[in-house]
Chimera marker file (.cmm) of the C-alpha trace (Angstrom):
<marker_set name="trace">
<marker id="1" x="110.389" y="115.956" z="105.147" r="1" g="1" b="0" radius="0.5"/>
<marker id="2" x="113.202" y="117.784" z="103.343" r="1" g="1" b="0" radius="0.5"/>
<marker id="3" x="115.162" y="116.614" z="100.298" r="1" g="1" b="0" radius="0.5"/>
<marker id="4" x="118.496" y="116.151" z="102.011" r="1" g="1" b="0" radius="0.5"/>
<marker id="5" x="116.472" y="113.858" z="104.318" r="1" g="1" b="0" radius="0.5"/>
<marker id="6" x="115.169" y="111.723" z="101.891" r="1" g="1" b="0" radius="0.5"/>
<marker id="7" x="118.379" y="111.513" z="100.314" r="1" g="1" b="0" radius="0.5"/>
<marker id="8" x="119.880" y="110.285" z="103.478" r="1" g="1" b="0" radius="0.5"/>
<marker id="9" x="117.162" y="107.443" z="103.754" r="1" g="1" b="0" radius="0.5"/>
<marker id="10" x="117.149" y="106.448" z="100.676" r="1" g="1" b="0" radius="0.5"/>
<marker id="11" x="120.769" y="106.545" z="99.904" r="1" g="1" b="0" radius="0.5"/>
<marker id="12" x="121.981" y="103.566" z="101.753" r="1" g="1" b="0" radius="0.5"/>
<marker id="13" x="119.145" y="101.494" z="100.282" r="1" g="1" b="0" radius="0.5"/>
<marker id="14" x="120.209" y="102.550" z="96.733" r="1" g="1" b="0" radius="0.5"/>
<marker id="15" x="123.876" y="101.413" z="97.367" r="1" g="1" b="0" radius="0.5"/>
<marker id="16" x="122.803" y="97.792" z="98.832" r="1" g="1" b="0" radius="0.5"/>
<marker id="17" x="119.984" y="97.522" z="95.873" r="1" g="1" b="0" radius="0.5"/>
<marker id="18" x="123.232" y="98.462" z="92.957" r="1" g="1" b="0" radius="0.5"/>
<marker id="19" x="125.332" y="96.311" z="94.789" r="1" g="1" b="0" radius="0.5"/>
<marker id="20" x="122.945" y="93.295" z="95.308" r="1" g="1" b="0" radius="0.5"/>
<marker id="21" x="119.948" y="93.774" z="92.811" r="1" g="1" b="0" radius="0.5"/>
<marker id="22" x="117.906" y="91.026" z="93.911" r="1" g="1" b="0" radius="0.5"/>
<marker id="23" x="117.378" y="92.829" z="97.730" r="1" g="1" b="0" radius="0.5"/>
<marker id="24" x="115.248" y="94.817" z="95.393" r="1" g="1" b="0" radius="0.5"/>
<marker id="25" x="112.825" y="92.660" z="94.400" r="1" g="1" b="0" radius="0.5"/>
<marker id="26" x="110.037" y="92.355" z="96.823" r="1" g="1" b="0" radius="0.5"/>
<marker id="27" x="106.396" y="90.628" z="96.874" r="1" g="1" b="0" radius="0.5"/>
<marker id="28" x="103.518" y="92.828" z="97.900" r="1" g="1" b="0" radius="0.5"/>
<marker id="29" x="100.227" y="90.772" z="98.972" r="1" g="1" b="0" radius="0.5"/>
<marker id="30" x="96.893" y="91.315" z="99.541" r="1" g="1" b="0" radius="0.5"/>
<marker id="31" x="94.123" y="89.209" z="100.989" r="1" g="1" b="0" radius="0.5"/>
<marker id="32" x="90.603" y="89.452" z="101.121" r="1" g="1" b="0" radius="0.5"/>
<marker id="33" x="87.903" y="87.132" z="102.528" r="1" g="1" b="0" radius="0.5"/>
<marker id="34" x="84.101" y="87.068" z="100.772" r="1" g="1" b="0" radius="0.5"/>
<marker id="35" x="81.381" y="88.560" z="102.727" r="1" g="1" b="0" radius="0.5"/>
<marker id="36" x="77.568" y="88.435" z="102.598" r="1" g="1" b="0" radius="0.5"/>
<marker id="37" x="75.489" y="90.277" z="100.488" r="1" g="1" b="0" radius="0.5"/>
<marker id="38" x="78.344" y="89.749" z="97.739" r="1" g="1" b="0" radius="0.5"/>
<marker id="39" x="80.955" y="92.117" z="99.463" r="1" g="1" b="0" radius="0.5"/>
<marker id="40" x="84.423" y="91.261" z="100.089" r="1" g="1" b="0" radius="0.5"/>
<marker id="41" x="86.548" y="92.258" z="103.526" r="1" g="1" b="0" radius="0.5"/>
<marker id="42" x="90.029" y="93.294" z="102.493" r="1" g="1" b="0" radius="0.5"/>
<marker id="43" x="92.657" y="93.647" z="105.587" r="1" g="1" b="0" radius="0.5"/>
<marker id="44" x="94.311" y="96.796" z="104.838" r="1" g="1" b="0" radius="0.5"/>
<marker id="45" x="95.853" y="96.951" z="108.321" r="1" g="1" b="0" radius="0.5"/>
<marker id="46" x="94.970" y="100.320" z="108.388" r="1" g="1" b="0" radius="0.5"/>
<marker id="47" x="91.398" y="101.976" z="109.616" r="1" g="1" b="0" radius="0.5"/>
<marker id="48" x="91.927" y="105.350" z="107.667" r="1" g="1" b="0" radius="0.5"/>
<marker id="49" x="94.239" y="104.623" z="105.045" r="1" g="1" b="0" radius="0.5"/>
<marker id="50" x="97.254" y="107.090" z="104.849" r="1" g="1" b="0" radius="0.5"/>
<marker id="51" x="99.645" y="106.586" z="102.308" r="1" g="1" b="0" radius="0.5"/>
<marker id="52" x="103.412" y="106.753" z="102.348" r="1" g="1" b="0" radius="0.5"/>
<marker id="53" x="107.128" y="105.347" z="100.996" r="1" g="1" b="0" radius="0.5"/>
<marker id="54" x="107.012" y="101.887" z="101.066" r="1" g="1" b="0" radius="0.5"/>
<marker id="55" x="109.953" y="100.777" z="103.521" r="1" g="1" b="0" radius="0.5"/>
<marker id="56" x="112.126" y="99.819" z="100.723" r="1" g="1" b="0" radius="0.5"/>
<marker id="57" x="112.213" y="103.269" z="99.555" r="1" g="1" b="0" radius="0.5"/>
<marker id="58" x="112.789" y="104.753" z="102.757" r="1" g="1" b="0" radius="0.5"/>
<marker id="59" x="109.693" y="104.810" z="104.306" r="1" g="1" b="0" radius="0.5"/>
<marker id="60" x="108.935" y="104.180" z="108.097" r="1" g="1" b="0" radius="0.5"/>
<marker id="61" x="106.448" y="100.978" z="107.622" r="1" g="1" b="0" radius="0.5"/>
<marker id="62" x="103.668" y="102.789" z="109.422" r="1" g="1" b="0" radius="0.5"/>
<marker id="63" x="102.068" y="104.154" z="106.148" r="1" g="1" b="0" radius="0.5"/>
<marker id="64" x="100.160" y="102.064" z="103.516" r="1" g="1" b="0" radius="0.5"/>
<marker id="65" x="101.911" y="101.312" z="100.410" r="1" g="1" b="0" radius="0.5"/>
<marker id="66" x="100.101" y="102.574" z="97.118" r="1" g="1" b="0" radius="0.5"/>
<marker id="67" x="101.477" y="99.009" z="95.662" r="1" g="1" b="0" radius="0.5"/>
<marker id="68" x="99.610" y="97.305" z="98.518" r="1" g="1" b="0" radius="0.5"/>
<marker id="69" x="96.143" y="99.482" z="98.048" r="1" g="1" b="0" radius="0.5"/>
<marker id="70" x="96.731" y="98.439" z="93.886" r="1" g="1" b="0" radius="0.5"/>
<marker id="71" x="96.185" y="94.669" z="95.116" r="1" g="1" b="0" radius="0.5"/>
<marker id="72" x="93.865" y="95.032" z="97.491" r="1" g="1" b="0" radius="0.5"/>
<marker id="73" x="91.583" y="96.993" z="95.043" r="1" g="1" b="0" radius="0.5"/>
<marker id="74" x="91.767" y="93.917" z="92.575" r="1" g="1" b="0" radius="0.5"/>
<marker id="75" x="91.216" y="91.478" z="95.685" r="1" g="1" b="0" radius="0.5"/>
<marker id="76" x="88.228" y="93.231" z="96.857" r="1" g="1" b="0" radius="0.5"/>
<marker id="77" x="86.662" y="93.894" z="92.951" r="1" g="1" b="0" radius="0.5"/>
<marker id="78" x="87.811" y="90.431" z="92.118" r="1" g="1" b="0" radius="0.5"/>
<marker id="79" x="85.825" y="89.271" z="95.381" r="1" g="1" b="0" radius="0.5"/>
<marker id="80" x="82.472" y="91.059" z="94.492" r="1" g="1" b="0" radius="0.5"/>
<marker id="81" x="83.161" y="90.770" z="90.471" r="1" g="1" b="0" radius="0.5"/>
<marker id="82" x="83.294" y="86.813" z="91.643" r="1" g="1" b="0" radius="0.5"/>
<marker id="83" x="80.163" y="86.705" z="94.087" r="1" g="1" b="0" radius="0.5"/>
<marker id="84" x="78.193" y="88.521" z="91.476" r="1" g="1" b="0" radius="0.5"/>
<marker id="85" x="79.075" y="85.945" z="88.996" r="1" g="1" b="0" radius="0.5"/>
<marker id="86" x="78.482" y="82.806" z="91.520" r="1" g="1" b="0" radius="0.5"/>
<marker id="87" x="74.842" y="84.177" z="92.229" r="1" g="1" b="0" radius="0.5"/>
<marker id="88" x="73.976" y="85.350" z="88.631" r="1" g="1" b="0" radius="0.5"/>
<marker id="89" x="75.071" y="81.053" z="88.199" r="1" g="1" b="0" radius="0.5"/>
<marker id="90" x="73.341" y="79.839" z="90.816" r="1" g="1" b="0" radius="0.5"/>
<marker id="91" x="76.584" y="78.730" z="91.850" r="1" g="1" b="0" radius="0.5"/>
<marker id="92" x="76.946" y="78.570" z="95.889" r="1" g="1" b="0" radius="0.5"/>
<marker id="93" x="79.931" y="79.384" z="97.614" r="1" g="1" b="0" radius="0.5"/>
<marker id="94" x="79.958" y="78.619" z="101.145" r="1" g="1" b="0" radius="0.5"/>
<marker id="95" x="83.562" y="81.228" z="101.874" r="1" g="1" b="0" radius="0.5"/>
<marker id="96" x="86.465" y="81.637" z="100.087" r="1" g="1" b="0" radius="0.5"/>
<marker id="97" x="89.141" y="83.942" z="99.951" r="1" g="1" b="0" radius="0.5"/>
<marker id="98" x="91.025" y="86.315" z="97.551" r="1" g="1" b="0" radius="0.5"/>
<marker id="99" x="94.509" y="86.960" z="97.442" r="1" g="1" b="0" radius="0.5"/>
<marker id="100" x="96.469" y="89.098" z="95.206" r="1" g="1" b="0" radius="0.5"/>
<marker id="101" x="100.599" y="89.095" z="95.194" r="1" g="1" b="0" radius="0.5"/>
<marker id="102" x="102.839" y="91.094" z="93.098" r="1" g="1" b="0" radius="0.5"/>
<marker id="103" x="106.157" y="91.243" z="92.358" r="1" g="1" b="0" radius="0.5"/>
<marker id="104" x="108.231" y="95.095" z="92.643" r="1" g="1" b="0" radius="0.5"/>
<marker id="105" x="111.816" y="95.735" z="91.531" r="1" g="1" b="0" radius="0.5"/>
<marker id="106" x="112.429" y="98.817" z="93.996" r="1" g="1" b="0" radius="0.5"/>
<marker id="107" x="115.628" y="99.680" z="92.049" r="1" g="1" b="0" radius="0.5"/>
<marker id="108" x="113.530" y="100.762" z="89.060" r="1" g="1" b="0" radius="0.5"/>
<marker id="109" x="111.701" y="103.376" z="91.477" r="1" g="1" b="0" radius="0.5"/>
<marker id="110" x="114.732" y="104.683" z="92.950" r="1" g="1" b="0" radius="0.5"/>
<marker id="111" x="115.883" y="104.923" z="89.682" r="1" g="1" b="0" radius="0.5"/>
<marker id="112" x="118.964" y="102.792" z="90.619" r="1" g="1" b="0" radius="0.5"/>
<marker id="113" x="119.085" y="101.260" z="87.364" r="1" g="1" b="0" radius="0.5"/>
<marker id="114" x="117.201" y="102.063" z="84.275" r="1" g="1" b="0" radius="0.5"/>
<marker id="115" x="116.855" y="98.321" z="82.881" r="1" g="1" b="0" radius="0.5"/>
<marker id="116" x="114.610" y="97.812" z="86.194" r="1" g="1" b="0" radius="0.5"/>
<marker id="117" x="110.948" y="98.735" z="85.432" r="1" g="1" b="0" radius="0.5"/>
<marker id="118" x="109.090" y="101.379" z="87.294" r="1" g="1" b="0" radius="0.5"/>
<marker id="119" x="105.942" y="98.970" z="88.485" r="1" g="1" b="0" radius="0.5"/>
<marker id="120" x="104.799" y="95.438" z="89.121" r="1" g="1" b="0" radius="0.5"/>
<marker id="121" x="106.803" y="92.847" z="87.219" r="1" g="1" b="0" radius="0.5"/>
<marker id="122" x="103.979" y="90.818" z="88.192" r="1" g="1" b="0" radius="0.5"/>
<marker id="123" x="100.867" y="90.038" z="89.509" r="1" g="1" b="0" radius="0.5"/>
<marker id="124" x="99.009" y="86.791" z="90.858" r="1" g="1" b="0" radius="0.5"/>
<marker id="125" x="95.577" y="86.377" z="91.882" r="1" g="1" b="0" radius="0.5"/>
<marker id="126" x="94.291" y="83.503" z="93.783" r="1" g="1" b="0" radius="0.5"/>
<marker id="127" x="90.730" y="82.204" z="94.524" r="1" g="1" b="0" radius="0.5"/>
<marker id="128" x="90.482" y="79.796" z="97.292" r="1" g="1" b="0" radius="0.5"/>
<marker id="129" x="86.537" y="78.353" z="97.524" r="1" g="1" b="0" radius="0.5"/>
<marker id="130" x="84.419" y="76.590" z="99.571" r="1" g="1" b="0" radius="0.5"/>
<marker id="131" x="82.199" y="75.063" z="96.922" r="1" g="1" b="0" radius="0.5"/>
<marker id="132" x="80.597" y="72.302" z="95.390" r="1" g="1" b="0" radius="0.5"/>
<marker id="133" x="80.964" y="73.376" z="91.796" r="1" g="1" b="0" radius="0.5"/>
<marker id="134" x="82.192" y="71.438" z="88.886" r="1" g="1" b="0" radius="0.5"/>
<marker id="135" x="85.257" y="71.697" z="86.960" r="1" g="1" b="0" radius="0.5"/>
<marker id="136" x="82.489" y="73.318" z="84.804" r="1" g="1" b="0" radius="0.5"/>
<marker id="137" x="81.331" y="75.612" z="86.930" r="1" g="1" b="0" radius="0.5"/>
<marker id="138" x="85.010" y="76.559" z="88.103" r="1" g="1" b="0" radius="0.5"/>
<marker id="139" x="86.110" y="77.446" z="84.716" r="1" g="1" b="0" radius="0.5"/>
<marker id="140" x="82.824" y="79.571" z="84.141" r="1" g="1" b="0" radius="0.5"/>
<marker id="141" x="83.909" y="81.416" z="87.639" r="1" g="1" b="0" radius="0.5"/>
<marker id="142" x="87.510" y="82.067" z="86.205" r="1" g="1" b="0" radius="0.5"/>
<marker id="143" x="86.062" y="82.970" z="83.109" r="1" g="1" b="0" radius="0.5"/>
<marker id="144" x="83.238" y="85.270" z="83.788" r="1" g="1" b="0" radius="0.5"/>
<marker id="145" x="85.371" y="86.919" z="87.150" r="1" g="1" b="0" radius="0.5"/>
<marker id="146" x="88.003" y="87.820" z="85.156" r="1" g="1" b="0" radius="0.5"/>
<marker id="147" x="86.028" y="89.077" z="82.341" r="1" g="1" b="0" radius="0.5"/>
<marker id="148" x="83.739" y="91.515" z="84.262" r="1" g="1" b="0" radius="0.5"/>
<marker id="149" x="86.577" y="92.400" z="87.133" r="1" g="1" b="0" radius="0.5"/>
<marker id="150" x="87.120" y="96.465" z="86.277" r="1" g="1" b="0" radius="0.5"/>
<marker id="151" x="90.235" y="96.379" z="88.262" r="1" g="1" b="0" radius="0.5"/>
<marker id="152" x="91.223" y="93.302" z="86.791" r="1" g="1" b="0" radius="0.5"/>
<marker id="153" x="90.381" y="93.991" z="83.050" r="1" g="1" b="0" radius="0.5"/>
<marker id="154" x="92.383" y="97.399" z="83.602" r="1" g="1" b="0" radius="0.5"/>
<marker id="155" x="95.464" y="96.336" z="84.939" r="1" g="1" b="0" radius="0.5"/>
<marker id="156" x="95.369" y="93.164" z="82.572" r="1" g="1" b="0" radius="0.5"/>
<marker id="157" x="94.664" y="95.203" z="79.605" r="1" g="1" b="0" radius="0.5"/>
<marker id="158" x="96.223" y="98.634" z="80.168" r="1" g="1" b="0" radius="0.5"/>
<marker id="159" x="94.856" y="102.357" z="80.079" r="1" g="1" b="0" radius="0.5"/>
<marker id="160" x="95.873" y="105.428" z="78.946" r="1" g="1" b="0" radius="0.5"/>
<marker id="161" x="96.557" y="107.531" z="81.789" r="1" g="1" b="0" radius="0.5"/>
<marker id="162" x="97.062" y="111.037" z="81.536" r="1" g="1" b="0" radius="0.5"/>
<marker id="163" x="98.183" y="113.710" z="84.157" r="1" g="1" b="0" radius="0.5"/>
<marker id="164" x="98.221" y="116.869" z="84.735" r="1" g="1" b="0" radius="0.5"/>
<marker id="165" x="99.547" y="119.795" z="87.336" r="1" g="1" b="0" radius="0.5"/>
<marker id="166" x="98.240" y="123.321" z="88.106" r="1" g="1" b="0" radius="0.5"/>
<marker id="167" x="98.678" y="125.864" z="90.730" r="1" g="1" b="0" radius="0.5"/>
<marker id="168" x="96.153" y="126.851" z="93.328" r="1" g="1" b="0" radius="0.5"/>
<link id1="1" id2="2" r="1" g="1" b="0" radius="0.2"/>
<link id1="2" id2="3" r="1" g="1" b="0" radius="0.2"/>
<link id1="3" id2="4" r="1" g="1" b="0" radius="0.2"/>
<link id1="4" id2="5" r="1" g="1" b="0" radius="0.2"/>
<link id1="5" id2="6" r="1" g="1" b="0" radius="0.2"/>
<link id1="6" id2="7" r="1" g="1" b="0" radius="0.2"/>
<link id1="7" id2="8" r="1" g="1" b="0" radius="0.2"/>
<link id1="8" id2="9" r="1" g="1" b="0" radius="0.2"/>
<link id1="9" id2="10" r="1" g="1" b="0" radius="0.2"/>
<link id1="10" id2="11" r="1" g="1" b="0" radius="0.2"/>
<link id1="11" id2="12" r="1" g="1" b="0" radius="0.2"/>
<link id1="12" id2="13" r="1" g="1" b="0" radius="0.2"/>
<link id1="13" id2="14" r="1" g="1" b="0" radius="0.2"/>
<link id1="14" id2="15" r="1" g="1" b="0" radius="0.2"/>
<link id1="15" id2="16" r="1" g="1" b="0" radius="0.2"/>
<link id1="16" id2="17" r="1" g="1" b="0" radius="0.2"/>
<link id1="17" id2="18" r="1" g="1" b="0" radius="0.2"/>
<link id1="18" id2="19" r="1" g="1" b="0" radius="0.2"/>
<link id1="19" id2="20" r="1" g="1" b="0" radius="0.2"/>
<link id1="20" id2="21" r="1" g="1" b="0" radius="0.2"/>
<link id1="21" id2="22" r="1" g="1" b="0" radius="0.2"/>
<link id1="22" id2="23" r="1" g="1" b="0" radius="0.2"/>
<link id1="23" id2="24" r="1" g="1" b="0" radius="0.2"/>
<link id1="24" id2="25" r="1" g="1" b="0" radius="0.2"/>
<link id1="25" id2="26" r="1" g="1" b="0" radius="0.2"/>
<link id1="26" id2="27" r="1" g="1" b="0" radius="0.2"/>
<link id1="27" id2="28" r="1" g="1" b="0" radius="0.2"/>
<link id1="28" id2="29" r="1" g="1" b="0" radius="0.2"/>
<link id1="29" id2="30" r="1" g="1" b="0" radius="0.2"/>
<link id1="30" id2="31" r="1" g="1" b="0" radius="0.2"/>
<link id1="31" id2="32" r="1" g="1" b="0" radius="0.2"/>
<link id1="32" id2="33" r="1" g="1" b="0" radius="0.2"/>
<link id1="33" id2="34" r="1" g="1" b="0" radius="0.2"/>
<link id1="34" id2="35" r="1" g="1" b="0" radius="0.2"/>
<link id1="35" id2="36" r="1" g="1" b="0" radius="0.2"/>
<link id1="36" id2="37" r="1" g="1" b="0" radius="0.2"/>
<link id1="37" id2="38" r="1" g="1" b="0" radius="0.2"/>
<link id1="38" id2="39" r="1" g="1" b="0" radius="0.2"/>
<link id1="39" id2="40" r="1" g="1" b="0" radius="0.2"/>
<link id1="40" id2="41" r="1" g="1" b="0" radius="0.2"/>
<link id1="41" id2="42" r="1" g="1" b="0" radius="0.2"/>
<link id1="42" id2="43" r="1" g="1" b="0" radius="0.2"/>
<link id1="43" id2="44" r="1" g="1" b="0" radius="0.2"/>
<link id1="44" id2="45" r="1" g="1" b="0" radius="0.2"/>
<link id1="45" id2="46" r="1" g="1" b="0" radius="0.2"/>
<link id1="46" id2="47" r="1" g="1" b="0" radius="0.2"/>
<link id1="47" id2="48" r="1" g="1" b="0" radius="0.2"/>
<link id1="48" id2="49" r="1" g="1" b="0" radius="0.2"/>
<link id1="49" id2="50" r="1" g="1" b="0" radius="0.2"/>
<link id1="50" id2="51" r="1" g="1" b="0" radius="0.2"/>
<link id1="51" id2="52" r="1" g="1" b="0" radius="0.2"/>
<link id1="52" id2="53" r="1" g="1" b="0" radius="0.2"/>
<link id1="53" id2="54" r="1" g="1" b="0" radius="0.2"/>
<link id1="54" id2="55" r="1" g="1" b="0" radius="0.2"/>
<link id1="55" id2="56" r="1" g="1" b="0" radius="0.2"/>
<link id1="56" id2="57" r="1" g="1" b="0" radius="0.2"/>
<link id1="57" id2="58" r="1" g="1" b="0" radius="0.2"/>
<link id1="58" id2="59" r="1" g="1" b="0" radius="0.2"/>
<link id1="59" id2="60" r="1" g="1" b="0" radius="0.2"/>
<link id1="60" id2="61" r="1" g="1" b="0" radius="0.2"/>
<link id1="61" id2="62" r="1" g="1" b="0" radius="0.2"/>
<link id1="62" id2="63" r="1" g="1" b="0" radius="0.2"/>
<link id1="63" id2="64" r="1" g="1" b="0" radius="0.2"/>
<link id1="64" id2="65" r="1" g="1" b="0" radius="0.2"/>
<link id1="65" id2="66" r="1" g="1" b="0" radius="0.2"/>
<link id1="66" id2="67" r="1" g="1" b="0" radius="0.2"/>
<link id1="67" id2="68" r="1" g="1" b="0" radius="0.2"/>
<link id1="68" id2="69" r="1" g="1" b="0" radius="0.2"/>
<link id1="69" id2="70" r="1" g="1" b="0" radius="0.2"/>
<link id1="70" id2="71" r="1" g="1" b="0" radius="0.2"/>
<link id1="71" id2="72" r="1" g="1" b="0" radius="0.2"/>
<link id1="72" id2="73" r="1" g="1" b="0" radius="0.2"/>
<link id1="73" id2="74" r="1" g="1" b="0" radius="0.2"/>
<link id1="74" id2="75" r="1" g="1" b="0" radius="0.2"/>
<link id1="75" id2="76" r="1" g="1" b="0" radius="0.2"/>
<link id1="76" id2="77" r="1" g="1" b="0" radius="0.2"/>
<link id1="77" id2="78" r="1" g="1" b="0" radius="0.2"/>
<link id1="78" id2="79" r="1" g="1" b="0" radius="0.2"/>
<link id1="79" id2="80" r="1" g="1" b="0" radius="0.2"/>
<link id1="80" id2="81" r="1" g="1" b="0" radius="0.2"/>
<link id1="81" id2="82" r="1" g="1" b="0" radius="0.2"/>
<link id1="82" id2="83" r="1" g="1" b="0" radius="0.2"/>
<link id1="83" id2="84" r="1" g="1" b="0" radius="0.2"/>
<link id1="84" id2="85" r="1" g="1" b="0" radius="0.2"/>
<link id1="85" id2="86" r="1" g="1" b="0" radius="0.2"/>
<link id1="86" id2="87" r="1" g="1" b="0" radius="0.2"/>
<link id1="87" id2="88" r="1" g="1" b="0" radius="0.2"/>
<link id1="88" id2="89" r="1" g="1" b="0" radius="0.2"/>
<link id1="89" id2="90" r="1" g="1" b="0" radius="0.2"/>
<link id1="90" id2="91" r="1" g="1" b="0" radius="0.2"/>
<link id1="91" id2="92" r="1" g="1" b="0" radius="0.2"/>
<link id1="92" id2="93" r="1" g="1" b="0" radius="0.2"/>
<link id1="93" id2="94" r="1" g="1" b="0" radius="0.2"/>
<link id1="94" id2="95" r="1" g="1" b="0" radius="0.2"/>
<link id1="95" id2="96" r="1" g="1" b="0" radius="0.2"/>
<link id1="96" id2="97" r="1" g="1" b="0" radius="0.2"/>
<link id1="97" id2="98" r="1" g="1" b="0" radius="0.2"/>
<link id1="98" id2="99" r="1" g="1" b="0" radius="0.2"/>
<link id1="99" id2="100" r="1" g="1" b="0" radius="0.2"/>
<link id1="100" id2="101" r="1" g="1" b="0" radius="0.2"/>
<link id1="101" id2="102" r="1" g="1" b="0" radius="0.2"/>
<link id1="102" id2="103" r="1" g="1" b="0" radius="0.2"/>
<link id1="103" id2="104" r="1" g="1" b="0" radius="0.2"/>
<link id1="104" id2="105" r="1" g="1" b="0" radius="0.2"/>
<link id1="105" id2="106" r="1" g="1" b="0" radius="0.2"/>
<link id1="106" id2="107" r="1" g="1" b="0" radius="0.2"/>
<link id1="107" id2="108" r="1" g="1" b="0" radius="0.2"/>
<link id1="108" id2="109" r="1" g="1" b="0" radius="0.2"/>
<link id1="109" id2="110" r="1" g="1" b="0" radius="0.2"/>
<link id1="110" id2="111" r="1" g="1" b="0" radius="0.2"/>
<link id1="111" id2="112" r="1" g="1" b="0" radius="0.2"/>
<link id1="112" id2="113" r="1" g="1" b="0" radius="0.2"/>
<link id1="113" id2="114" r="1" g="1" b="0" radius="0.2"/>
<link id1="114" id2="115" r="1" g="1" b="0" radius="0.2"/>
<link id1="115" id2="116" r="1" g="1" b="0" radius="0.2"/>
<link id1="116" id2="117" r="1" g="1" b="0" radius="0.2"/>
<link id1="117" id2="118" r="1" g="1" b="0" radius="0.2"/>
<link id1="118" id2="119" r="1" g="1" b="0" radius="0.2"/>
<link id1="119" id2="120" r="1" g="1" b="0" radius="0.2"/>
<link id1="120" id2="121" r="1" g="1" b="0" radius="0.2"/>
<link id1="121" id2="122" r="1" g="1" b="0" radius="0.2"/>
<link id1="122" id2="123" r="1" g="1" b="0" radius="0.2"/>
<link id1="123" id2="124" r="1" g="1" b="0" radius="0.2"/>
<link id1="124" id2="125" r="1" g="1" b="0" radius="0.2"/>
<link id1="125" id2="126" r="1" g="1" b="0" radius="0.2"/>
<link id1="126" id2="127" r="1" g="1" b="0" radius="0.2"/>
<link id1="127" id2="128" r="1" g="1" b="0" radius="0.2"/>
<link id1="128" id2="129" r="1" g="1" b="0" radius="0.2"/>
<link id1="129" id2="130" r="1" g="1" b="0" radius="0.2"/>
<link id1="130" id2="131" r="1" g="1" b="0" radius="0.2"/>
<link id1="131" id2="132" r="1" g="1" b="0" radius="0.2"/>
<link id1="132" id2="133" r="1" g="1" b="0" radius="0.2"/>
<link id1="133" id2="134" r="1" g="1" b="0" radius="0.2"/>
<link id1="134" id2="135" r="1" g="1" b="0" radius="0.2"/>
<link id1="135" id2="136" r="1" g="1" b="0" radius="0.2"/>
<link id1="136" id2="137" r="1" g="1" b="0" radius="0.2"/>
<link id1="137" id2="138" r="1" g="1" b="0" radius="0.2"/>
<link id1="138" id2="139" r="1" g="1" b="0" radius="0.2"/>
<link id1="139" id2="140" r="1" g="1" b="0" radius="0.2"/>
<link id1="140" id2="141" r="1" g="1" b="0" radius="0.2"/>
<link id1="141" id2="142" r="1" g="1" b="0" radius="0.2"/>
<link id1="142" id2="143" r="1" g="1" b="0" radius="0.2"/>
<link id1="143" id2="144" r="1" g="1" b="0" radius="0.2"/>
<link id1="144" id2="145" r="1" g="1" b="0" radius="0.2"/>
<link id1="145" id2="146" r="1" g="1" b="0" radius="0.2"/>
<link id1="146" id2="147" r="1" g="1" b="0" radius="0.2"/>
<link id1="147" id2="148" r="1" g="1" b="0" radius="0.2"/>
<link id1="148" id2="149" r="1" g="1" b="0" radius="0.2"/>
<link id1="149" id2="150" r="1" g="1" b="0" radius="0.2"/>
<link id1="150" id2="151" r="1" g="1" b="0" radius="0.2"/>
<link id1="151" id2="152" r="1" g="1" b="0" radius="0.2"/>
<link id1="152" id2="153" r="1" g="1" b="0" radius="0.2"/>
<link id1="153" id2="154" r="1" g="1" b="0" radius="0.2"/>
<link id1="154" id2="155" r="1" g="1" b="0" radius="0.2"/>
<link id1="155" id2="156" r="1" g="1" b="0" radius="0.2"/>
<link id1="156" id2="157" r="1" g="1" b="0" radius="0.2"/>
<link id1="157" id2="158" r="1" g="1" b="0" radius="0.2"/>
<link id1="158" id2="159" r="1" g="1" b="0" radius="0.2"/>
<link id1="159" id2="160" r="1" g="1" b="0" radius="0.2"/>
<link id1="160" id2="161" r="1" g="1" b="0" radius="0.2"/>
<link id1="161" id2="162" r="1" g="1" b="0" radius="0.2"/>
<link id1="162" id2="163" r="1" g="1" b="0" radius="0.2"/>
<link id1="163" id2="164" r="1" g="1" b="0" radius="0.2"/>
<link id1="164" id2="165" r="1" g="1" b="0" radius="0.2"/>
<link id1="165" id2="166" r="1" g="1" b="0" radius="0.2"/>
<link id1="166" id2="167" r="1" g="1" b="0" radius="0.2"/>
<link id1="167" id2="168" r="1" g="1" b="0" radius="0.2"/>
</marker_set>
């Protein structure tokens, strides 16, 4: 794709999102169901993941979204991180399911308007579970899931990231 092509796609989306902000604002899901052998199936849509523009930035909808493979990373560690937990408990889950929604301002990433933030606003994550644990037990879930969750503890806590380009 050439410049002056993207420009062209993204340009009418730009105007609507500066002249009605909230068209901006969209919620990305992801949703995962638990597995055996503590595993988690996410539904990425996609067989071999390609990524691309998410629609709202001009993208054709056939590509995956790098927002949508953010949440269904935390569905699917949040899924095993919560299995592993459960059976380290003794606590038996017959199913249950993981989903993960988030919350994008697409003006900030078209850089439409600077008060807009480049990223997730924010992000849910829901447990649904086939169980007979306590209140007890439920909280210890929560607790312990959330604690040992990589994806989880990173995007709750924050990294440094650092970049950097070369030539080949």
């Amino acid at each position: 794709m050439k410049a002056e092509d993207l420009k062209n796609i993204q340009a009418p989306l730009k105007q609507k999102y500066k002249e009605q902000p909230e068209t901006a604002i969209i919620t990305l899901k992801a949703k995962g169901k638990l597995g055996e052998n503590i595993s988690c199936k996410v539904d990425t849509g996609k067989a071999i993941v390609e990524a691309g523009l998410h629609s709202a930035t001009g993208g054709n909808g056939f590509l995956s979204c790098s927002g949508d493979m953010l949440l269904e990373a935390l569905v699917a560690c949040a899924g095993v991180t919560l299995q592993a937990v459960s059976t380290s408990l003794g606590i038996d889950i017959v199913a249950g399911t993981v989903k993960a929604e988030g919350d994008l301002d697409f003006r900030g990433t078209l850089g439409v308007s600077k008060d807009a933030p480049v990223g997730f606003k924010a992000i849910r994550l829901m447990f649904e579970l086939n169980t007979q644990a306590t209140d007890e037990q439920m909280q210890s879930l929560a607790k312990l899931t959330e604690r040992y969750c990589v994806v989880f503890q990173t995007l709750s806590k924050g990294v440094p990231v650092n970049s950097s380009f070369t030539r080949t």
